[in-house]
Structure formats: structure tokens, C-alpha cells
MITORZA-375305 format. One line per 10 residues: number of its first residue (from 0); for each residue y negated, z, x of C-alpha. Coordinates in steps of 0.1 Angstrom, whole numbers, plus 5000, padded with zeros to 4 digits. Each point is the difference from the previous one (the first is absolute). Layout:
N
NUM> Y,Z,X | ...
REM end
This chain:
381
0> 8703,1183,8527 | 4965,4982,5005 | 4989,5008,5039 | 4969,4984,4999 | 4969,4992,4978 | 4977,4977,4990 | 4967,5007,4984 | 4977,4980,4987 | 4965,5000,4988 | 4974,4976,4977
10> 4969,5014,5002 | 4975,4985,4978 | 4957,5006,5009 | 4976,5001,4971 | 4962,5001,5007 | 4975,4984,4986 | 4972,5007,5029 | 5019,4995,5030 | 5011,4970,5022 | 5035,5018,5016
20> 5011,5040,5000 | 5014,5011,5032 | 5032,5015,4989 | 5026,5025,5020 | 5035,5001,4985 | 5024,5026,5015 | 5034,5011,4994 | 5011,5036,5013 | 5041,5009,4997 | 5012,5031,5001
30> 5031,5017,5002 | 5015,5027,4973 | 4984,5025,5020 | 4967,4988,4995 | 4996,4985,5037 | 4984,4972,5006 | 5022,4973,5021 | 4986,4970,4999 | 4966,4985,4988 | 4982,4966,4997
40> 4969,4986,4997 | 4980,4964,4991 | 4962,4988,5000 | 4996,4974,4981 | 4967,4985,4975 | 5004,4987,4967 | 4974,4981,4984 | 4991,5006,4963 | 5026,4991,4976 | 5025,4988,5028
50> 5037,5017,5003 | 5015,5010,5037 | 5032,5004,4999 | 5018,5025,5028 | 5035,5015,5013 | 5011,5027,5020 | 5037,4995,5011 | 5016,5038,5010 | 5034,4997,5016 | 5016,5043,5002
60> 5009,5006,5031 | 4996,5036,4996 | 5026,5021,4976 | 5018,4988,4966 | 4974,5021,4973 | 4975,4994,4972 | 4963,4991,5015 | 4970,4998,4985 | 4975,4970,5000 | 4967,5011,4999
70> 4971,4966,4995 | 4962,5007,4997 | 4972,4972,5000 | 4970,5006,5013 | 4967,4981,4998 | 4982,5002,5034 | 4961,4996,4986 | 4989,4999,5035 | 5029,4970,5015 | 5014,5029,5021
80> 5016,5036,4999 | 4969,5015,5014 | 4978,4993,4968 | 5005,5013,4966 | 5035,4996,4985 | 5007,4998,4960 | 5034,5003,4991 | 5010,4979,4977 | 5038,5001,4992 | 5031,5019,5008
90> 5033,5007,4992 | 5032,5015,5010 | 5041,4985,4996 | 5031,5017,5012 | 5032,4988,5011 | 5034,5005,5020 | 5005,4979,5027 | 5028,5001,5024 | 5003,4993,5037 | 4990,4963,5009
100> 5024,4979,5013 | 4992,4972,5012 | 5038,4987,5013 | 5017,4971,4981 | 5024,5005,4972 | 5025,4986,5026 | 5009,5000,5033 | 5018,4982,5029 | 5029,5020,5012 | 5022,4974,5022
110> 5011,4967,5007 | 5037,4997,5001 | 5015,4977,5024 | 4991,5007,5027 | 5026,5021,5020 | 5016,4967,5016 | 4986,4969,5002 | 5008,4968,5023 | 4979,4973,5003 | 5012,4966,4981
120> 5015,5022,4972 | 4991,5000,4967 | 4999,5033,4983 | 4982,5022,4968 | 4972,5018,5003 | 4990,5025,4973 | 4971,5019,4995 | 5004,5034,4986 | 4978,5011,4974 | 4989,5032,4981
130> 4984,5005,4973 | 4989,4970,4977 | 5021,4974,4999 | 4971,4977,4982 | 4989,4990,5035 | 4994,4969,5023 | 5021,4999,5035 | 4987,4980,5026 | 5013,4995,5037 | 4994,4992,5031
140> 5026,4997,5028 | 4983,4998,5027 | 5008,4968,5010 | 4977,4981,4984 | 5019,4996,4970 | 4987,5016,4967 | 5020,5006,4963 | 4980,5004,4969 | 5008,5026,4969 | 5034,5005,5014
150> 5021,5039,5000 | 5026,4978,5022 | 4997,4973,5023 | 5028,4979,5021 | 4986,4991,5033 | 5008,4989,5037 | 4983,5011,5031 | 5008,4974,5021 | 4996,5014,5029 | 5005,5038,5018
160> 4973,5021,5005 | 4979,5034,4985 | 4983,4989,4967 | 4982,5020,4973 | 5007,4996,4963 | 4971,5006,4977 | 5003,5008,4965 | 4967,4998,4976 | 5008,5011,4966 | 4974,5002,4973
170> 4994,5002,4965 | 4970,4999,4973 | 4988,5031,5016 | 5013,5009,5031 | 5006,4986,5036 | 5026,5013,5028 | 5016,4987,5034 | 5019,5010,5022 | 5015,4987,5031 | 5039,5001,5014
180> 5008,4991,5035 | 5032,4976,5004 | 5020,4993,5034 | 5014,4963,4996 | 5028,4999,5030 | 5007,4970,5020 | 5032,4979,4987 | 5025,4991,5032 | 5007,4959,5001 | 5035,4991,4991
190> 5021,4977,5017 | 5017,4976,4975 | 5018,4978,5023 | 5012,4999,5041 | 5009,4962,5009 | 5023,5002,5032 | 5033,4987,5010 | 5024,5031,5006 | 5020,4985,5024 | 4985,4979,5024
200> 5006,4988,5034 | 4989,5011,5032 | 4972,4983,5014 | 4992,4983,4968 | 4962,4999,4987 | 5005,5020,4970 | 4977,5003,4972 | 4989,5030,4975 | 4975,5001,4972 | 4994,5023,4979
210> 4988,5001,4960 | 4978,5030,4987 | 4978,5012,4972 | 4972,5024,4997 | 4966,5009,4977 | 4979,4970,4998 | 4974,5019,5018 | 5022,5004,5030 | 5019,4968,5007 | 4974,4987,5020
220> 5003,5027,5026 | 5037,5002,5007 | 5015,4999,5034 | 5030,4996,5007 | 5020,5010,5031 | 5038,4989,5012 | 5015,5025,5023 | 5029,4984,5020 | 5025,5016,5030 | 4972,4992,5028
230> 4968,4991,4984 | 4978,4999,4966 | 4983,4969,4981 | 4972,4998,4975 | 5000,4979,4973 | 5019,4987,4968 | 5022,4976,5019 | 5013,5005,5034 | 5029,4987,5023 | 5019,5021,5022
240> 5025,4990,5027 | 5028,5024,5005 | 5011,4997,5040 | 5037,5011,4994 | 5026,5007,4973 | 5001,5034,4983 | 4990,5017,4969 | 4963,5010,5000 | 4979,5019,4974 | 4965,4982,4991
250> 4970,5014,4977 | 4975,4987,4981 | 4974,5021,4993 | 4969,4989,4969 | 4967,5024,5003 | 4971,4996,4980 | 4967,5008,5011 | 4997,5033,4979 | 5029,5012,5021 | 5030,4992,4977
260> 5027,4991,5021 | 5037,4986,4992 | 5025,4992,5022 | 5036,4987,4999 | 5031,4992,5024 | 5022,4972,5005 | 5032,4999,5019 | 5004,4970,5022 | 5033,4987,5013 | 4995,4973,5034
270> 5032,4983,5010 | 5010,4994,5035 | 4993,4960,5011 | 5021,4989,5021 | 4988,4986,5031 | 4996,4955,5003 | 5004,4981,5033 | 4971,4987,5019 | 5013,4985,5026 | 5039,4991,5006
280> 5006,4979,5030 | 5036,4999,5013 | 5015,4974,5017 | 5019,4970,4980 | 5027,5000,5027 | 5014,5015,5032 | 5026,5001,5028 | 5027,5021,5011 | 4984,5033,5022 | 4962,4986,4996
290> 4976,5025,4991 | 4983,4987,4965 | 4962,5016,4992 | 4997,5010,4962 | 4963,5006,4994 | 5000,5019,4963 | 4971,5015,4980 | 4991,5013,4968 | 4974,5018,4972 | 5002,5025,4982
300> 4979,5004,4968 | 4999,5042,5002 | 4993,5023,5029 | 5033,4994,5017 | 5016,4998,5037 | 5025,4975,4997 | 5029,4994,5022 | 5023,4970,5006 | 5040,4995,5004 | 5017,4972,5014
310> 5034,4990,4992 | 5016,4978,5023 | 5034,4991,4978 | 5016,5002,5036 | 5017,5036,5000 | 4965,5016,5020 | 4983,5032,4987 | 4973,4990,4980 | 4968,5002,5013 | 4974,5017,4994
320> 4956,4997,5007 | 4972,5012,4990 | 4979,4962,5014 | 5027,4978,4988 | 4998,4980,5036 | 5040,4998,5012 | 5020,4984,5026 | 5036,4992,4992 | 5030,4985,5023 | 5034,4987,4977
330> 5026,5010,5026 | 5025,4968,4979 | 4992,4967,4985 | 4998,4997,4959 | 4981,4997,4973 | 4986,5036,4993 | 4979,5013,4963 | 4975,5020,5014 | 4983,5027,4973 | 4966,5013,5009
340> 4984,5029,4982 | 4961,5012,4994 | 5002,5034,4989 | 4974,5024,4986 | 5004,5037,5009 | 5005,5005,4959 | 5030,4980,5004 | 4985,4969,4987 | 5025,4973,5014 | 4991,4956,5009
350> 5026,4983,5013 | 5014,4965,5010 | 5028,4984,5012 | 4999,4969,5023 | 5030,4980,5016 | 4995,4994,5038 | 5026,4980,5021 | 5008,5008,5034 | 5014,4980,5021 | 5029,5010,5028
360> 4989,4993,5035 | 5027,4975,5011 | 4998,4977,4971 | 4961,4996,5012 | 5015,4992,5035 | 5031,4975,4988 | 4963,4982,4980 | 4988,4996,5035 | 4968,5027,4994 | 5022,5025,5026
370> 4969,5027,5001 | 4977,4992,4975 | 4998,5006,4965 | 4977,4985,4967 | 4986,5030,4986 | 4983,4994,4970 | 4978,5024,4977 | 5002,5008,4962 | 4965,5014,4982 | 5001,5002,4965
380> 4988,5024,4977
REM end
């Protein structure tokens, strides 16, 4: 059904005495019951012999019925209403017309999706259309990125945030748009590769680095954070010194500056180290009921009291100190193998074995040295 019209006039002066008529065309419509609803009017001249051509557009906004056009011309003698008017023409035409309408044949219902959508992936988009299909789909993503005379579209926000499709669709006749709200969320890093020893040492620079991957848009704001048994580091690469043997649980944690965060856990192993000698000064021989000094030390590469023994190889208790300074008397002459110990409270062991001679008292007197002895000193590490 036609909702609006168009109507057009050619009006055509003829006077042979007269330079222009002043002319009043008007157009009254009225309903079925004889009501007038609308009406319009133009002033116009026309010179002799020339046509004006004129159009009343009517769009029915009122009811769906028949109306009636009523036109008259009228010939104002005087150039305005208040003078002397001659009609001149008029005429009446009737039609049905129906509500005006001035939506599209189509319209934008949805965008589909849109229900969950990280940044970096790449998903469809479809507008959904109804009515005509004979249309032209155009988008914006609200990005910045723009797809021409397209019902679907692949595409890739590359980064999270609130954006706002827009949809223009359009044909010969008719224009619509509509606009769809879309949350992009925040993609977490991931963590493609930990570089660590798990067994290690104690006391041992050890070193971690970490591999990870994220949205273009993001990887040049990650931070990244190593949690360890008493402190945390920043960066890629670290080292880490472990200050005794045990099994300890370290993290690594990626975050992004949009708040994506990804974190993993490594078990790490440290063996015990034994402790190594420092300082081992003993003497390289000794005599029958002399004290002899032993003057030992050590380090230890953990957190670790250590503890020294001291074998004699002469029958005596071994001996035991916590500064490895002894004194020592070999109640008989010989040659005794002496075993001296470092150890670390985690039962990390050193040892060594040296070969001191002791001479008895009386064979230093039959020498003629009655009294006195040669005591010499052995240092070696």
C-alpha cells in the first residue's frame, strides 16, 4: 500500500496584455468524512506564455482510508489576497493511502559473537539481518578497523578492553545503524619454558630464566617476578644462592600490564657440600709424652656449624672441637696415621690422613739430645 504522495503541477499563463499573473495554488486533503487534515499553499508569478512547474509531497500519518485532493488556482489581480481574486482552475482526485512508514525494509537485529571474546583471538562476527536480503553491510569495530559490504567478518582485537561495534546497512532506498557493545577480556601470558637446574648445590650461584608469550600489544609491559624461600627478584634472568641443602619450592610469576597474571612452580633439590680445609697445620714429627699443637680449620659452602674429630691411631678417644685448635701427648714412641675430620651439621664429612713419627724419649737421650726434641710442622692443604 502507497503511504505517501506526490503531486505535481504545470501550470501554463496565457495573456496577451500582461507582463506576469500573480498566481496562488493550493491543495486542501480531506479525510472520508469530509474533514480537512492538511492543506498547502504557493505564491508564485508566471510570465506570459512560460510554464511553472510545482509538487506537494503528503506523507499519511493520520489513519489508513481514502482522501480527497482538493487543488484550485487562483489569479490574485491585485499581487495579494486582499485584492480581487479570479479563480481560475480546480479540481478534485481521491485516493487510499495507508499509514506512512518511514522505517527501512530491514533492520539490524544483532551481532553474534560476542558473548566471549579474548583479546589476540580471532573469531566471526555476523550481523543479523531482517528483512531484505538485497543489502550492503558495512562495519566498524571499534578499533579503528573497518570491513566493507560484508554479512561476516573475521577479525582480531588485539587488545582487551570495552569497544562498540557499528553496523550501517543500506540499500537503494533505505539507511539503518545500529550499535552493539563488546567486552574484549585480557588474555593471561603463558610461560613456555623455566631454565633451572633441579638439583643444585648449596651455596652455588644458581641461575633461572624464564620464556613467555603474550598479545603483541602486551609484551612490552610484562614483569616478571621470582619468589624464592627468603626473598623475591624481578626480571627475566636471576641467580639465587641457596644457603643449605634441602628441597625448596620456587615460583615464577608473568603479569601483564592489563592485569593478566600466570604463575608456575618448580621443585628444587640443593645437595649438602661438604665442608674443605683451610688451614691444616700439624706437626711433621714428635717425641714420646710431648704435647704437639694441631691448628685445623675449615669452610663450609651452606649455612653450617661444623665440627672437627681427631683420630690419634694411638688407642685414645677421638677428639672432638668445635675451633679445630688441639693439644696432643703420644704416651709411646711410633709412627702413628692420624685422621682428621671437618664436618658439617648435615653430615657432610672431609677428611685426611697424615703419618706422624714419634720418637721414644730414651732413644733421643742415647743421640745425646737428653731433653730436647726437633719438632717440626706439616701445613698443607
Amino acid at each position: 500500500l502507497e503511504d505517501y504522495i506526490l503531486i505535481d503541477y504545470a501550470i501554463t499563463v496565457e495573456c496577451s496584455d500582461c507582463e506576469y499573473m500573480d498566481l496562488l495554488l493550493i491543495l486542501d486533503v480531506f479525510n472520508q468524512d469530509n474533514e480537512m487534515v492538511v492543506t498547502f499553499e504557493e505564491y508564485f508569478s508566471v510570465e506570459p506564455s512560460d510554464t511553472s512547474f510545482i509538487t506537494f509531497a503528503w506523507y499519511n500519518n493520520i489513519s489508513d482510508e481514502e482522501y480527497t485532493f482538493h487543488s484550485m488556482l487562483e489569479y490574485l489581480v491585485d499581487g495579494d489576497t486582499d485584492g480581487e481574486i479570479l479563480v481560475q482552475d480546480g479540481a478534485d482526485e481521491t485516493f487510499f493511502l495507508a499509514i506512512f512508514n518511514d522505517e527501512p525494509d530491514f533492520t539490524i537485529e544483532d551481532v553474534t559473537g560476542r558473548d566471549m571474546v579474548f583479546e589476540g583471538q580471532n573469531i566471526q562476527y555476523e550481523a543479523i539481518i531482517q528483512g531484505s536480503d538485497d543489502v550492503i553491510v558495512d562495519w566498524d569495530m571499534g578499533d579503528g578497523t573497518i570491513y566493507e559490504d560484508a554479512l561476516k567478518v573475521f577479525h582480531t582485537y588485539q587488545d582487551s578492553g570495552n569497544y562498540e561495534i557499528a553496523i550501517f546497512v543500506f540499500d537503494e532506498n533505505n539507511y539503518a545503524e545500529e550499535y552493539f557493545p563488546i567486552n574484549v577480556m585480557n588474555m593471561n601470558p603463558t610461560i613456555l619454558n623455566i631454565m633451572m637446574d633441579e638439583t643444585v648445590n648449596e651455596g652455588d650461584d644458581v641461575s633461572f630464566n624464564v620464556q613467555y608469550q603474550d598479545v603483541p600489544m602486551d609484551m612490552d609491559n610484562i614483569s616478571v617476578k621470582w619468589i624464592f624461600p627468603d626473598g623475591v627478584f624481578e626480571g627475566n634472568f636471576v641467580q639465587y644462592t641457596f644457603a643449605d641443602d634441602g628441597e625448596f619450592l620456587i615460583s615464577v610469576e608473568i603479569k601483564d600490564d592489563d592485569g593478566g597474571t600466570t604463575a608456575e612452580q618448580r621443585m628444587v633439590t640443593v645437595q649438602n657440600v661438604a665442608p674443605t680445609f683451610t688451614e691444616f697445620a700439624l706437626p711433621s714429627q714428635g717425641e714420646q709424652g710431648v704435647a704437639m699443637d694441631f691448628r685445623i680449620s675449615a669452610t663450609d659452602p651452606g649455612d653450617d656449624t661444623i665440627t672437627y674429630t681427631f683420630d690419634f691411631g694411638d688407642g685414645t678417644a677421638q677428639l672432638i672441637t668445635q675451633d679445630g685448635n688441639v693439644s696432643h701427648k703420644f704416651a709411646s714412641g711410633d709412627t702413628f696415621e692420624i685422621i682428621i675430620c671437618a664436618i658439617d651439621e648435615d653430615g657432610g664429612e672431609t677428611c685426611r690422613t697424615e703419618v706422624i713419627p714419634v720418637s721414644l724419649l730414651e732413644e733421643l737421650e742415647e743421640s745425646g739430645l737428653a731433653g730436647l726434641g726437633f719438632l717440626g710442622v706439616i701445613s698443607a692443604l
